[in-house]
Steps between C-alpha positions, in 0.01 A plus 500: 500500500624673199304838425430491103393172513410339167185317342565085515764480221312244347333774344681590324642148331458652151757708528721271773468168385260230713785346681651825589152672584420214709811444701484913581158498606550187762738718662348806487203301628697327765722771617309791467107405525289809620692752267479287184118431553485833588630586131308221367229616238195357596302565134724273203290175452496177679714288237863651634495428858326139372739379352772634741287279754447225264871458416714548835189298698556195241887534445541466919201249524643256288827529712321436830313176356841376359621549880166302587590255246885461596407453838249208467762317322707510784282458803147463416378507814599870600290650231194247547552437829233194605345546179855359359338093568185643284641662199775419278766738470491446118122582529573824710739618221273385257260772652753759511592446146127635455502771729805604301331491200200717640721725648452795263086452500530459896694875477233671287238376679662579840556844392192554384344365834737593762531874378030501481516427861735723600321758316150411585667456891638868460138643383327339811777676764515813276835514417485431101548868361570366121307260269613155522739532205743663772430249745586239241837651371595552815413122605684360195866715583449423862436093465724454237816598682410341796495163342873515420507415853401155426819430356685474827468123571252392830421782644454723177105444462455624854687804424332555170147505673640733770671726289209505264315649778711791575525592145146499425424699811772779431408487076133558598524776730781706303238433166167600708630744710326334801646418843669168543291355825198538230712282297653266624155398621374461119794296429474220817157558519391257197775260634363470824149463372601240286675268777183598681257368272736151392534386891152570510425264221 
């Protein structure tokens, strides 16, 4: 990785422009992970790396449901599967349609959730060095450019969630400093718990 390694260039989308800013800090995100986390400030508000999140995770969200939405108008049944004799396809894209619409509440809310675990899952193994404002940038830059992933077609939202992982590991241990087995645990961890608890219900 490049030594010299700048801050997310989102930023600094005063002085570049949002587009610009945006389309600089996916690749430094994507290309370059531990040394642009490692530049990343971890002090600078929540609001930034928010709307980062909240704009990128829509954008490619929308493009994944209008894949969803293309394909049950051409075969139905490989999206329902036996569920396709129970529910219209006009009332499956009916319920995308409102997903879609929720989108950006779904994003702040995930944030907001997804990056308190993570934290409160770092705390319990001892590897959260920073307050949680760190933990949240960090979760924001991290999520955000792994959902541009979901705009390759089929296998895209498997990739995104994999992806996601690795960033979020390698974001969080270049921001706290801590080692990466530590980690990685605190980011499957709530994951695992969670499938845990639904097949127990």
């Amino acid at each position: 990785e490049p030594s010299g390694q700048e801050e997310p260039a989102w930023e600094r989308r005063k002085s570049l422009g949002g587009f610009s800013a945006m389309m600089q800090s996916v690749q430094q995100i994507l290309g370059a992970p531990a040394a642009t986390f490692r530049a990343m400030k971890c002090e600078g508000g929540f609001s930034g790396p928010l709307r980062y999140y909240g704009i990128l995770f829509t954008l490619t969200t929308w493009v994944a449901a209008g894949y969803q939405i293309i394909a049950l108008r051409v075969n139905p049944s490989a999206v329902l599967g036996e569920f396709a004799a129970k529910i219209s396809a006009a009332e499956m894209e009916q319920s995308l349609g409102l997903f879609m619409a929720l989108t950006p509440l779904i994003a702040v809310l995930g944030a907001l959730i997804g990056a308190g675990i993570l934290h409160a899952a770092m705390l319990v193994l001892g590897a959260a060095k920073k307050p949680f404002e760190a933990t949240f940038r960090g979760w924001c830059y991290a999520a955000a450019s792994a959902s541009l992933l979901q705009l390759i077609p089929l296998c895209g939202g498997m990739m995104y969630l994999m992806i996601s992982v690795v960033l979020l590991v390698i974001a969080q241990r270049e921001i706290h400093q801590a080692g990466t087995f530590r980690v990685a645990v605190a980011v499957v961890l709530p994951a695992v718990v969670g499938c845990g608890l639904f097949l127990g219900l």
